[in-house]
C-alpha positions in Angstrom: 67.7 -44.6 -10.6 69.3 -42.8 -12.9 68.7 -38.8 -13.2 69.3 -35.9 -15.6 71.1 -33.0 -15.6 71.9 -30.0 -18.1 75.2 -27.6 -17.7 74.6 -24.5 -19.1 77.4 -21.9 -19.5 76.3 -18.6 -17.5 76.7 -16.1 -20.5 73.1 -17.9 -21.4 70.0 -16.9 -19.8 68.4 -20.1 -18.9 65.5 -21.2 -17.0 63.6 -24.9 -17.0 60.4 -25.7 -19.0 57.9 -28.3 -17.0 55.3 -27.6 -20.3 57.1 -31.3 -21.7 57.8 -32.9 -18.5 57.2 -36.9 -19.1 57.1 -37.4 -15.5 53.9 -35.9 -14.9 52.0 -38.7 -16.3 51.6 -41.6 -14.0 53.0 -44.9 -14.7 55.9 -43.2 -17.1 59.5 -44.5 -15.7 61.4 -42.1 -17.2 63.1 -39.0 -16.2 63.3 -35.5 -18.5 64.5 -32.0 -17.8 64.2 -29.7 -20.5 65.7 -25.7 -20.6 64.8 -22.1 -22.9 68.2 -20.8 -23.1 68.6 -17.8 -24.6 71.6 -14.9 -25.4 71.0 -11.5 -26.9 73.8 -10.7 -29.6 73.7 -7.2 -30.9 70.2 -6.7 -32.4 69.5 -10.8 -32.3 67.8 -12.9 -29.5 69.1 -16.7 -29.7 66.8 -18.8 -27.9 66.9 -22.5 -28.3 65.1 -25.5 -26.1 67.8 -28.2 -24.4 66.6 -31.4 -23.1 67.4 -34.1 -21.8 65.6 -37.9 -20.9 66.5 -40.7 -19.3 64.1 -43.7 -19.7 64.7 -46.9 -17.7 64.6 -50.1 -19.4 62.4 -51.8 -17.6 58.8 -49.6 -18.3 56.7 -49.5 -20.7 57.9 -48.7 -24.1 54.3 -48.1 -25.8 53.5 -46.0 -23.2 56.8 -43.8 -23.3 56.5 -43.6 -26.9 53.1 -42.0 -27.2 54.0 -39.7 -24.4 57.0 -38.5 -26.0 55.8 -37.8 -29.6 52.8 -35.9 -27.9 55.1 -33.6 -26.3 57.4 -33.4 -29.1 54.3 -32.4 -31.6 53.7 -29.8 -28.4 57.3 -28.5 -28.9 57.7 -28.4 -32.4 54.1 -25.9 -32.5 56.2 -23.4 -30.0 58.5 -22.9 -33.3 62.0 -22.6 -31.4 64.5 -24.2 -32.3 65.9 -27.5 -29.7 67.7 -30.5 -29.2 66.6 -33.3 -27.0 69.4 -36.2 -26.5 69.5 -39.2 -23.5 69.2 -42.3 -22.8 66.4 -43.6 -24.5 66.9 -47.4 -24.5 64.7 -48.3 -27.3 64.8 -48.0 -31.3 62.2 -44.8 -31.4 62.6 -45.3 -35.2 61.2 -48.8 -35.2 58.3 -47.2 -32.1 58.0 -44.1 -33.3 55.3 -43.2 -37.0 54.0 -40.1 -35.8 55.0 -37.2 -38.3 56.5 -34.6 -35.8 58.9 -36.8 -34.8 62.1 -36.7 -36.7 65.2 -39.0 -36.4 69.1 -37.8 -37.4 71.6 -40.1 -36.8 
């Protein structure tokens, strides 16, 4: 299998979020970690979500899909600002209609 993993550079608070975590759903073969990082600068708080997945080829697309745009529709409601990048290994613009998810390339 494959895994994930985050560096994160220790002038960032950072501790991991389970709140999105794909795994817990049965029958999803994927992996995800996903991190609140945030710094105080003067009088402003950055805080930001980083994650990462890894979804292996061989499971079920459909099922990855729906699982991910709920919990992307859950992150974007939290209002703070994130990136999520991986491996993927599918066209989530061809699998993907759901309004909360948005595609940059």
């Amino acid at each position: 299998m494959g895994g994930v993993d985050i560096f994160v550079n220790n002038t960032w608070e950072c501790s991991k979020i389970d709140e999105y975590n794909v795994m817990k759903y049965n029958d999803v073969t994927a992996e995800n970690v996903l991190v609140q990082i945030t710094k105080q600068l003067k009088n402003i708080t950055l805080k930001y979500i980083v994650g990462g997945i890894n979804r292996y080829s061989n499971g079920n697309i459909d099922l990855f899909t729906n699982v991910l745009e709920c919990n992307l529709c859950k992150f974007r409601q939290s209002n703070t600002a994130g990136i999520i990048a991986g491996e993927i290994n599918t066209d989530l613009i061809v699998n993907t209609m759901n309004t909360c998810v948005q595609i940059i390339m």
